[in-house]
N, C-alpha and C positions, 0 to 999 in steps of 0.2 A: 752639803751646802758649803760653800767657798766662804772664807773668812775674813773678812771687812776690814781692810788696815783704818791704823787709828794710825791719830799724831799725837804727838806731847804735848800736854801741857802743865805751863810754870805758874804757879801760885807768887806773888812779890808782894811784899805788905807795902801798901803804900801810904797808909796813915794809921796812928795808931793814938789814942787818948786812954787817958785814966790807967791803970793798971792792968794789964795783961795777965790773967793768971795761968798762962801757956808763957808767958814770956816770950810773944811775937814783938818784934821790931821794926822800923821802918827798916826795909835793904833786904831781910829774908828773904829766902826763894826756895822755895819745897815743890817739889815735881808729882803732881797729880796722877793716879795711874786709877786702878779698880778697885784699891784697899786704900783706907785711911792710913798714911804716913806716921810712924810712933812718932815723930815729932810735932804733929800738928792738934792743936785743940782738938776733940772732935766735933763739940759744935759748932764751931769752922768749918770741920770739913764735909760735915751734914749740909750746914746752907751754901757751903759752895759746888759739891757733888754734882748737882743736876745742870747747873751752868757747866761747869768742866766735861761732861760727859754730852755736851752739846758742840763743845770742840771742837772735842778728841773725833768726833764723827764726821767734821766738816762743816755745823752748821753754823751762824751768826744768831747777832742779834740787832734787830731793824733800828735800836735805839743807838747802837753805836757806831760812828764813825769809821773805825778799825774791824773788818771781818772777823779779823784774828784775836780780839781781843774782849773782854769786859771786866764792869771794876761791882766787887760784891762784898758786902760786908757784914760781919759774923752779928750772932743774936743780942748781942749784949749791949742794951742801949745806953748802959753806963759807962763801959768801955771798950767802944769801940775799936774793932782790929776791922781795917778797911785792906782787901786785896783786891790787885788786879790778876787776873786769868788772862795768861795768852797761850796762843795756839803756838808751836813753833813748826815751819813748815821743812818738810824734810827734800 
C-alpha cells in the first residue's frame, strides 16, 4: 500500500488569557506531526490533534475562510490558550 504524503502543520497561539500553566504565549509556533511536541500542553494538543490531522491529510473546514487554516482553542475555560492551525503547502 503506497504512503499518503502529508503537509505540516504549524500550531501559533494567537490569544491567550489568564494564566497558562504550559506557559503558551501569544507569537508561539510549535510544528504539529503524530507525537505530542514535549513543548506543548498536552491538553492542547489532545483538542487540537484531530483538527491538525485534518490538514496534514488535505482536508478543510466548511466554516473557514482559509483551506489551509483553522483557529481552536485548548480545554481550559479559565484560561484560555487560543491557536490557530495552518497547513503549510509544500
Amino acid at each position: 500500500m503506497a504512503e499518503m504524503e502529508t503537509c505540516e502543520v504549524i500550531a501559533r497561539v494567537i490569544s491567550q488569557k489568564g494564566t497558562c500553566a504550559a506557559n503558551h504565549k501569544v507569537g508561539d509556533e510549535i510544528p504539529i506531526g503524530d507525537k505530542a511536541p514535549c513543548d506543548m500542553c498536552s491538553w492542547a494538543f489532545y483538542a487540537l490533534f484531530p483538527f491538525a490531522v485534518v490538514l496534514q491529510f488535505g482536508g478543510s473546514f466548511p466554516w473557514e475562510g482559509d483551506p489551509d487554516k483553522t483557529t481552536v482553542a485548548c480545554p481550559d475555560p479559565t484560561n484560555p490558550v487560543v491557536f490557530e492551525l495552518r497547513r503549510l503547502r509544500k
